[in-house]
Wavefront OBJ file of the C-alpha trace (Angstrom):
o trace
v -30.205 15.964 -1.421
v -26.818 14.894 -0.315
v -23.995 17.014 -3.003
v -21.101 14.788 -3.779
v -19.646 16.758 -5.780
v -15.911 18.519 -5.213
v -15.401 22.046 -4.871
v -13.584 24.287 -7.110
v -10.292 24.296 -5.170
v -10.484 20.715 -5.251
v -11.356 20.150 -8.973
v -8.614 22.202 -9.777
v -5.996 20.211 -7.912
v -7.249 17.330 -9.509
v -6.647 18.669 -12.749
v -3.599 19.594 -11.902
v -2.652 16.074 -10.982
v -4.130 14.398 -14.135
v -1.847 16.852 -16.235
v 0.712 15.677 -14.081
v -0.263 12.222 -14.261
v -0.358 11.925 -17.949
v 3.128 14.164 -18.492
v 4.408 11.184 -16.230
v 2.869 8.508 -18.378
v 4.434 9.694 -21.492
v 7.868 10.458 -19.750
v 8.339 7.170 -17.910
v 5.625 4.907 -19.356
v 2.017 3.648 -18.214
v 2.668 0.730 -15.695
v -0.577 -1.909 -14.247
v -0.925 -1.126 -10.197
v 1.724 1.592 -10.600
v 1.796 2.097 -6.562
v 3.339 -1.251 -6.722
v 5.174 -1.770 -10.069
v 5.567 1.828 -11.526
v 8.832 2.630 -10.224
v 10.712 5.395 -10.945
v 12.965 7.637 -8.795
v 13.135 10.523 -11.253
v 8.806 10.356 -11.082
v 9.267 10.589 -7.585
v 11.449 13.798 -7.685
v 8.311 15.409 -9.919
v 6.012 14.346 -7.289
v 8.128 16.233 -4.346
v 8.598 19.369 -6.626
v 4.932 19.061 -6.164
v 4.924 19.453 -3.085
v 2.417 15.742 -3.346
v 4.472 13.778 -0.858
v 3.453 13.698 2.980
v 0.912 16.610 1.768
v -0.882 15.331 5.101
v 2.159 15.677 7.538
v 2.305 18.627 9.830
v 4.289 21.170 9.117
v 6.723 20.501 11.979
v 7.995 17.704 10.278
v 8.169 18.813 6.559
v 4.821 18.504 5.482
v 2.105 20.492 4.250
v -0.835 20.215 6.454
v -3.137 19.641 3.935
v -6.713 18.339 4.382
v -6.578 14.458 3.441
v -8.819 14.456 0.676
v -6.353 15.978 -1.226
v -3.794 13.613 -1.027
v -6.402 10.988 -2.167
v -7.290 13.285 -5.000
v -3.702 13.625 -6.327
v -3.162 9.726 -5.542
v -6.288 8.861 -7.474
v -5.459 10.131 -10.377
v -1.725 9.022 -10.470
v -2.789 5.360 -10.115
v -5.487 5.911 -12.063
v -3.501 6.874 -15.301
v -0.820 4.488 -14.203
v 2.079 6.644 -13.231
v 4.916 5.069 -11.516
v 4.592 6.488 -7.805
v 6.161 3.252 -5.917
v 8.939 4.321 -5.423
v 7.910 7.227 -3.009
v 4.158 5.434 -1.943
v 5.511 3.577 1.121
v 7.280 5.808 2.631
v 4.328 8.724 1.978
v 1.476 6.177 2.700
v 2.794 4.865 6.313
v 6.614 5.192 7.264
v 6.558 8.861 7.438
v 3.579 8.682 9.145
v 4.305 5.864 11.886
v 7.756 7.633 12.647
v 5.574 10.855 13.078
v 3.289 8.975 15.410
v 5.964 6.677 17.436
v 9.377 7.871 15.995
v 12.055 9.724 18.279
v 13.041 13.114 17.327
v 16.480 12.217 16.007
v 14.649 9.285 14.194
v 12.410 11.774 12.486
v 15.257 14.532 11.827
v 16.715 11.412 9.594
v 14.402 9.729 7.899
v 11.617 12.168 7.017
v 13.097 15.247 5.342
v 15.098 12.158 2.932
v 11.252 10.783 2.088
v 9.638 14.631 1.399
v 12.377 15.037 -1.507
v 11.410 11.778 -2.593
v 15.202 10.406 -2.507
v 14.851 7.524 -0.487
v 12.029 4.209 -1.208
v 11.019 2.087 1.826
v 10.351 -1.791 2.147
v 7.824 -3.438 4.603
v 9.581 -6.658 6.041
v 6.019 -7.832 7.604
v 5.120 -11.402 5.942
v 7.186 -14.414 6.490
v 6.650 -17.893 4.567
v 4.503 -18.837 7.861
v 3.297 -15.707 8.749
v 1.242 -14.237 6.116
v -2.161 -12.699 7.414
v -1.297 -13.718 10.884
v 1.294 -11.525 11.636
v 0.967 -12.336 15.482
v 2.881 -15.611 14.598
v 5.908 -14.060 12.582
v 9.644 -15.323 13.602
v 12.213 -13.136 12.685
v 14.243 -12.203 15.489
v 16.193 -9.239 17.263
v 18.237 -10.021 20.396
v 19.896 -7.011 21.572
v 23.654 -7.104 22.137
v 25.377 -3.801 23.270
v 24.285 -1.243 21.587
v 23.024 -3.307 18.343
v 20.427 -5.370 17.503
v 21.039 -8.464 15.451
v 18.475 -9.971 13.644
v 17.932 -13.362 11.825
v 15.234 -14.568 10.278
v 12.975 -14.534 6.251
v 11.033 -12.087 4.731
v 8.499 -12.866 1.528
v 6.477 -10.690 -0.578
v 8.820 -8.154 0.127
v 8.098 -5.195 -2.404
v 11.062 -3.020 -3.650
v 13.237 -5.365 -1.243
v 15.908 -4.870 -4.132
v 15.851 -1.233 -4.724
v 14.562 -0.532 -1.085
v 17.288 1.878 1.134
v 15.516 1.128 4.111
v 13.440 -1.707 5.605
v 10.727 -1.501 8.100
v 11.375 -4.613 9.743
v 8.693 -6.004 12.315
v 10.199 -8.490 14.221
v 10.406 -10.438 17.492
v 12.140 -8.984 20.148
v 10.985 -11.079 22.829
v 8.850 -14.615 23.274
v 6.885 -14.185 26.677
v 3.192 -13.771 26.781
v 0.876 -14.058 23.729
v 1.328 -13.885 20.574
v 1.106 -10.262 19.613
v 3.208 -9.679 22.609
v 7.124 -9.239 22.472
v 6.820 -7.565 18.684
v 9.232 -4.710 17.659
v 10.005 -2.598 14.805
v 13.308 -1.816 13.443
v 14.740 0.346 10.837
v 17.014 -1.691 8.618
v 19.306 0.054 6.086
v 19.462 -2.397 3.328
v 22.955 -1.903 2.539
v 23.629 -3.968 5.962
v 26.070 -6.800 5.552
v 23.914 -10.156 6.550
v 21.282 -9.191 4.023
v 20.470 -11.045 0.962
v 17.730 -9.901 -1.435
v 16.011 -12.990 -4.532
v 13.183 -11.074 -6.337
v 9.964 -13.160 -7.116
v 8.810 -13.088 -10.732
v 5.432 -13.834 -10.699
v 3.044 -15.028 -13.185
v 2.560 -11.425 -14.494
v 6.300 -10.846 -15.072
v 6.383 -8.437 -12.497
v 9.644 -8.578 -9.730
v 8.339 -6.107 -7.230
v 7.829 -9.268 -4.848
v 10.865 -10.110 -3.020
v 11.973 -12.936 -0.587
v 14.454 -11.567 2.233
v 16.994 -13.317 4.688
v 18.529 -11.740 7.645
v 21.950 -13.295 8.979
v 23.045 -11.913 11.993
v 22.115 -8.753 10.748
v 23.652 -5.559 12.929
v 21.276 -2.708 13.343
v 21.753 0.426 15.646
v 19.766 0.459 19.279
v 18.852 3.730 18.520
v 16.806 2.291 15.203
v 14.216 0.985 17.450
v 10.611 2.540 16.693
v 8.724 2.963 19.611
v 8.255 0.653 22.694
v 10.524 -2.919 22.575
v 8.005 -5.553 22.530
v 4.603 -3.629 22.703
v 4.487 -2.543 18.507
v 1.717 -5.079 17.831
v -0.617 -1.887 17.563
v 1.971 0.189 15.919
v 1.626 -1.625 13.072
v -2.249 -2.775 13.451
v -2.161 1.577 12.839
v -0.020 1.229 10.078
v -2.297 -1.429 8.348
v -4.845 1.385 8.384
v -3.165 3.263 6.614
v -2.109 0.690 3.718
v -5.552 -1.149 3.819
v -8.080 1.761 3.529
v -7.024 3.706 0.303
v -7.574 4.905 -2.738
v -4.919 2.530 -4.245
v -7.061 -0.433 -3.344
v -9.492 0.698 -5.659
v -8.058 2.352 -8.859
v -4.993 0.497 -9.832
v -6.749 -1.096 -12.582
v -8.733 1.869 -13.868
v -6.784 1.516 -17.014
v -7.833 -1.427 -17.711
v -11.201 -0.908 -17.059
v -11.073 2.189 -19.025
v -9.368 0.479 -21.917
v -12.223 -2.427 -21.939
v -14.949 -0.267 -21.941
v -13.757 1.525 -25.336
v -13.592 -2.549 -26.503
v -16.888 -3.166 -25.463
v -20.051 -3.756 -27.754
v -22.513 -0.569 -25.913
v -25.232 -1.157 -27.765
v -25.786 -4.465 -25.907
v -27.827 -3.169 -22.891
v -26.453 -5.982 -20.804
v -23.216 -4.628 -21.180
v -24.278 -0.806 -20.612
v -25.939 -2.515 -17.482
v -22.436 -3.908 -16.210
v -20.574 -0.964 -16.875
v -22.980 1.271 -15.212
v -23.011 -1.125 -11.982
v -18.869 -1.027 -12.199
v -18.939 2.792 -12.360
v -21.226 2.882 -9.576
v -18.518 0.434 -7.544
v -16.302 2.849 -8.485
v -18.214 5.679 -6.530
v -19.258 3.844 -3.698
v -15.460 3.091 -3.060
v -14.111 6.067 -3.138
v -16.809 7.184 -0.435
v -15.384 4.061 1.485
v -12.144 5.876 1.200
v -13.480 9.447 1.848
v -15.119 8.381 5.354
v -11.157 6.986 5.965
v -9.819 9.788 5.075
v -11.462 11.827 6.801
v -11.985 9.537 10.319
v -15.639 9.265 9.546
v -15.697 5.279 10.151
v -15.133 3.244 13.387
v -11.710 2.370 13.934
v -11.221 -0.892 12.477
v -13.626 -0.339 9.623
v -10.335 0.054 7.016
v -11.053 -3.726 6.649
v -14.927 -3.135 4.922
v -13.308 -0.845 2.508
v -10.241 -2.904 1.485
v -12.647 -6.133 1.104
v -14.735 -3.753 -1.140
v -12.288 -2.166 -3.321
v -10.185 -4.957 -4.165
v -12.958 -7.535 -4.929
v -14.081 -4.368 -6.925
v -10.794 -4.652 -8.758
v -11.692 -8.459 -9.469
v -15.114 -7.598 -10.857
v -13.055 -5.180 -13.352
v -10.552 -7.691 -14.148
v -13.310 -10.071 -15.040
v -15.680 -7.629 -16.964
v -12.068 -6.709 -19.049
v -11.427 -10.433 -19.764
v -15.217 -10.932 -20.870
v -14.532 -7.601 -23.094
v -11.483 -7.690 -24.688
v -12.084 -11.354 -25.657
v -9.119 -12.922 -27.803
v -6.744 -9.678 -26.632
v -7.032 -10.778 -23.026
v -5.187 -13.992 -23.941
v -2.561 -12.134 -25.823
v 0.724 -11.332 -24.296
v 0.206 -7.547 -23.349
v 0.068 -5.395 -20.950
v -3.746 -5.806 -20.862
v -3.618 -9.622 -20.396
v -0.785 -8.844 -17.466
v -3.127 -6.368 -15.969
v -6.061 -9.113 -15.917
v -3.990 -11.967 -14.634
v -2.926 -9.890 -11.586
v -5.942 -9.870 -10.178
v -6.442 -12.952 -8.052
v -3.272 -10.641 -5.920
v -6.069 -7.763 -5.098
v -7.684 -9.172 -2.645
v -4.929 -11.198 -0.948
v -2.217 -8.224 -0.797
v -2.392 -6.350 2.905
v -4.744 -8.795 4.339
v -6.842 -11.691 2.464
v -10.554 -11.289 2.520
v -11.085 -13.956 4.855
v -8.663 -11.996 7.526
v -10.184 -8.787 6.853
v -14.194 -10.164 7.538
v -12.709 -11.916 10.539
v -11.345 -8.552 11.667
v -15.027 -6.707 11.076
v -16.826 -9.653 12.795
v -14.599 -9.656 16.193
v -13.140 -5.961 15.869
v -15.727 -3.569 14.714
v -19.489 -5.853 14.677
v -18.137 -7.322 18.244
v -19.673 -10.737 17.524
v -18.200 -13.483 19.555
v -15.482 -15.738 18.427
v -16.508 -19.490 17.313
v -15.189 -21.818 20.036
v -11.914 -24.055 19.411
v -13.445 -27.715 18.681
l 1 2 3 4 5 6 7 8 9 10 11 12 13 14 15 16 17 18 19 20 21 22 23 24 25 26 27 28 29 30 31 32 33 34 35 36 37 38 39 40 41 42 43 44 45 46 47 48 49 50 51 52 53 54 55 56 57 58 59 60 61 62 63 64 65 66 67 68 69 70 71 72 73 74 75 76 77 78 79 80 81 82 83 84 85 86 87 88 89 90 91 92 93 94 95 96 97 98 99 100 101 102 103 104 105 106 107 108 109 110 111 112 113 114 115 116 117 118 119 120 121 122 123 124 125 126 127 128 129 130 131 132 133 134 135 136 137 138 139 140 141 142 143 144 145 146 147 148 149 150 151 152 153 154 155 156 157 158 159 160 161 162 163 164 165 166 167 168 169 170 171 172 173 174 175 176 177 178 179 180 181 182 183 184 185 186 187 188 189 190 191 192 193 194 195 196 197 198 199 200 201 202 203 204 205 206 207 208 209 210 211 212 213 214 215 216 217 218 219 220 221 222 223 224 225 226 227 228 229 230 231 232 233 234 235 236 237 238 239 240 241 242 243 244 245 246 247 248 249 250 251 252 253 254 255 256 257 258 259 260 261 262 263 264 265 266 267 268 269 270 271 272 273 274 275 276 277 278 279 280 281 282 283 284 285 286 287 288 289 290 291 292 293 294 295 296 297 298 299 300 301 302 303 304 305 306 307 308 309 310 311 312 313 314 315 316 317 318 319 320 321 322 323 324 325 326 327 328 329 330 331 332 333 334 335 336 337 338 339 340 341 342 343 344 345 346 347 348 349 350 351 352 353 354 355 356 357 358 359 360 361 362 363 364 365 366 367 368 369 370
């Protein structure tokens, strides 16, 4: 028989993070998909004291060295309970470590000991309003001039574009060859004259989403992140680490957890659907484990994240079914449920991702242009 379950050292750091978790929930309220809309810098200062962010990075750099499964523990049960981690979760989930990976010494002396102390909350500037899923075709540009690069060009779905003090901006840098050819990556202080920030309010009422423009934007030489026109698998490496995790499983928990308590349990087609969505539940997280732990075939990120978040959907819908006339009421419940048509589109639609496991990981051949 195959034991699943954590050891002591283990269950005691997740208990330690649910106490944490829930002090957080009380202190700065319960938030739907906190990753993405809980934010709170003063959360993020509990979670350094912690010692919870870049718990994975090696000590060399500030971090702690820790085996990965605990960082998925502690993140688990923050989303889970819905405390508001975003504003420390980008820069803990993949900039600090991409700079680790491709940064330059100075770059990392900078950027990385501002992220452990959780003072400082990273954007992405990766989609464009043509460029979603295929970010081979994206437009934004940097031509380097002296000692700058100056960029011009839109950024959508931006999250924390507005309270962001950096942007990770992947851009083109050059237009010979292919596609995926001629990308770069820049480090963008947001405070850089050129840049103007609308937030998106989206059906939900949330205003993490944010639509960026770039006018002859200025940016240092030196903010260059690895190789001038060859970053296309810099950030294929930093999809794995946004599309494989724990948050693309749990950030409705809540929810689910609130609809079960609604539910009627003595109907045993209802015990039947809850048992099958607790059962998603562990299946995913094993998804996440093998991640984690660099037990599946590069590429595979893309099974779990199709998993997970149509998981989410399945919650969403069982919740709706549930809570019946409170799902149409204006709460934080009815929020929650209407959100989650975004699951499976965020970091990759499910389309994209099966695409990526046909050609990528299964190797089957590509269906010829017509």
């Amino acid at each position: 028989m195959l034991d699943f379950r954590l050891d002591d050292e283990l269950e005691a750091l997740r208990a330690r993070a649910r106490r944490v978790a829930a002090e957080g929930v009380e202190a700065f309220g319960r938030h739907n998909d906190s990753w993405i809309n809980g934010f709170s810098k003063e959360f993020a200062g509990v979670m350094a004291a912690e010692g919870w962010i870049g718990m994975g990075w090696p000590r060399e750099h500030g971090g702690r060295e820790r085996p990965p499964i605990e960082r998925v523990i502690v993140a688990d049960e923050m989303i889970s309970a819905g405390a508001p981690i975003a504003a420390m979760w980008f820069a803990d989930r993949q900039m600090g470590p991409t700079l680790i990976a491709y940064g330059t010494p100075d770059q990392q002396a900078e950027y990385l000991p501002p992220m452990l102390a959780g003072e400082t909350t990273w954007c992405i500037g990766m989609s464009e309003p043509d460029a979603g899923s295929d970010l081979a075709s994206l437009s934004t540009s940097a031509t380097l001039d002296g000692d700058q690069w100056v960029v011009n060009g839109q950024k959508i779905w931006t999250s924390f574009g507005d309270v962001a003090d950096y942007c990770y901006l992947i851009c083109r840098t050059g237009a010979e060859g292919p596609p995926h050819r001629g990308i770069s990556e820049l480090i963008v202080p947001m405070t850089s004259p050129g840049i103007d920030v609308r937030p998106i309010t989206d059906m939900t009422t949330n205003r993490h989403f944010c639509e960026v423009y770039f006018t002859d934007v200025r940016i240092p030489a030196v903010n260059l992140v690895g190789v001038p026109g060859d970053a296309f698998k810099q950030t294929m490496r930093q999809l794995e680490h946004e599309r494989g995790g724990i948050d693309r499983l749990v950030s409705n928990r809540a929810l689910f957890d609130h609809a079960v308590g609604a539910a009627d349990t003595t109907d045993p087609i209802v015990r039947q659907e809850i048992a099958a969505l607790e059962t998603g539940y562990r299946v995913g997280r094993l998804l996440v484990y093998r991640e984690v732990l660099r037990q599946a075939p590069a590429g595979f990120s893309a099974a779990t994240k199709v998993y997970c978040t149509e998981h989410e959907a399945r919650v969403a819908d069982f919740a709706a079914r549930m809570l019946g006339a409170e799902a149409t009421l204006d709460s934080e419940w009815t929020r929650a449920i209407s959100y989650a048509p975004g699951y499976t589109i965020m970091g990759g639609t499910s389309n994209i991702m099966r695409n990526i496991l046909g050609e990528r990981v299964l190797g089957l051949p590509r269906e010829p242009r017509r």
